[in-house]
Each structure stands twice: as C-alpha cells, then as structure tokens.
C-alpha positions in Angstrom: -13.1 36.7 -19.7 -16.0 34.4 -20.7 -18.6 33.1 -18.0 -17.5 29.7 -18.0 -13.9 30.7 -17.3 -15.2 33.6 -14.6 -16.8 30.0 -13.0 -14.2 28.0 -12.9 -11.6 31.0 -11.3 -14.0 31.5 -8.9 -14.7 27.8 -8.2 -10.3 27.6 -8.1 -10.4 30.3 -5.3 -13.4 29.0 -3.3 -16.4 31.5 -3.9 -19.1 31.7 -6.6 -20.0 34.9 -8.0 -23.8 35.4 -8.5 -24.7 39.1 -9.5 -22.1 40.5 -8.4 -22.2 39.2 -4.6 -19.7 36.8 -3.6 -21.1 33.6 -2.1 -19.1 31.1 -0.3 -18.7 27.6 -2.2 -20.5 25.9 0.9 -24.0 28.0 0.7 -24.5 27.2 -2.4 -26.8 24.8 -3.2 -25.7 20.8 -3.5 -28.7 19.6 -5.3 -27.1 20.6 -8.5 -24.3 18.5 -7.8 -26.4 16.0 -6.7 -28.1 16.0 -10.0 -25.0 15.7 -11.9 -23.7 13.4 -10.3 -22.3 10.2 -12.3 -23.2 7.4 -9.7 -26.8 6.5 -9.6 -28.4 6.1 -6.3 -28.1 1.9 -6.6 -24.7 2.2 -7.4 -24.1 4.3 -4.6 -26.0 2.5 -1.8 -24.1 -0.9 -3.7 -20.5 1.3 -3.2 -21.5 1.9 0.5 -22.7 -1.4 1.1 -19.5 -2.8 0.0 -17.3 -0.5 1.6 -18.9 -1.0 4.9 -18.4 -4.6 4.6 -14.3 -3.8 3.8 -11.9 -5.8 5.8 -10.0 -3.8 8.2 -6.5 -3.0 8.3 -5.9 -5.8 10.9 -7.7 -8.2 9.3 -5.5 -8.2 6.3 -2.4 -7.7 8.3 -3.3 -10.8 10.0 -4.0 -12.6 6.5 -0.9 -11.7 5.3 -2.5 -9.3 2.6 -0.5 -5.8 3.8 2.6 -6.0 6.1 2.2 -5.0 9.3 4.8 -1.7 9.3 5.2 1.6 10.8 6.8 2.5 8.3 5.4 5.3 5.6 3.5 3.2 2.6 6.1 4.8 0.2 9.5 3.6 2.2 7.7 -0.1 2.1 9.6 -1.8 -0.7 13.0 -0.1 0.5 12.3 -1.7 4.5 11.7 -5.1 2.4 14.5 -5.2 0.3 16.7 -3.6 3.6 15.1 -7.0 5.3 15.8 -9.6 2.5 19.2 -8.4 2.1 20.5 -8.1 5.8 19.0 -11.9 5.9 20.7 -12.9 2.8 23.9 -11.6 3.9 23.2 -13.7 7.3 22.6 -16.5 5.6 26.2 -16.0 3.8 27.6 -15.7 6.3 26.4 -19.1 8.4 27.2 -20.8 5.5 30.8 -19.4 5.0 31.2 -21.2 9.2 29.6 -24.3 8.1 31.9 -27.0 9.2 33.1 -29.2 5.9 31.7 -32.8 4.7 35.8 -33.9 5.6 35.2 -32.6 9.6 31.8 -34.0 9.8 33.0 -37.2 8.8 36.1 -36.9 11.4 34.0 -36.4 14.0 31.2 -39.1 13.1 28.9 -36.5 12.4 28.5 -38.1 8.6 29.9 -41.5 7.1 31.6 -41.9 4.3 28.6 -42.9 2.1 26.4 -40.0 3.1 29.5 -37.1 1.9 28.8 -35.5 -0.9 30.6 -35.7 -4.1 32.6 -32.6 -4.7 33.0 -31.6 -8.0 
C-alpha cells in the first residue's frame, strides 16, 4: 500500500499514523490545514461578515421569501400542492352551488341587461 493511500485510510478511520504511533485526527496540528486552505483571510473575514449580516429565518418568513412550515424541507412542495389542490377542489365546488344568471334575475338580484350571454 503506498503512503498516500496509508493517509487517506487512516484519515477515513479517524487517526493519523506517524512512526508507527497512532495519533488522534484532533492532536494533530491545524496549521497545515490552515495553510492549505483555499479561502484567503479577506475572503474569509468578507464570508463572515456577510454571514453575520444574514437575514434570519423569521425575517424571510415574514417577507414571504420561505413558508412558514413545520413541516420537513423535503415534504414542502407535496404540503403546497396538498394546499392548492384541496382549495381548487373548494373552489369547484362553490362554484358548482352558484345560483344561475336565470334565478339571479328572478329574484332581482341581476336585470336583464347585466346576464350574461350564454353561449
């Protein structure tokens, strides 16, 4: 097994071999990651700047930006379409009890002028 693969199996299982003593991934030493790091330290301090000025959630609930829902982030577009369909069905159904131009002229509701033409 070459070294580089050795590294990255132990990385996998959470130690780092060093002469044959087995160290625990969080003694070793971070500047190294630190030094390869791909973020410079502007970009960094920018990235925190910026995150600490991030809206919170309630904020863009109250913008209308996320919905405001208990319900898990991946069952989100199933409760919306559940919604838009039970009020579409509503709808259909008010509509199917709507009284007709002929009875809202009956009962002076509508003159004769204002009907509609039905086709």
């Amino acid at each position: 097994m070459s070294t580089s693969t050795l590294t990255i199996v132990t990385h996998i299982i959470g130690r780092h071999k060093t002469d044959n003593i087995i160290v625990p991934i969080d003694n070793i030493n971070t500047n190294v990651a630190q030094a390869t790091s791909p973020i410079s330290p502007q970009d960094k301090e920018k990235l925190e700047r910026r995150l600490s000025e991030r809206p919170d959630k309630r904020d863009l609930v109250d913008r209308n930006i996320l919905r405001d829902s208990t319900v898990a982030p991946a069952l989100q577009a199933a409760q919306s379409q559940l919604q838009r369909s039970q009020l579409q069905d509503k709808l259909d159904r008010e509509l199917q009890s709507r009284p007709k131009p002929e009875e809202l002229i009956q009962k002076g509701i509508l003159s004769e002028d204002e009907a509609p033409v039905s086709a």
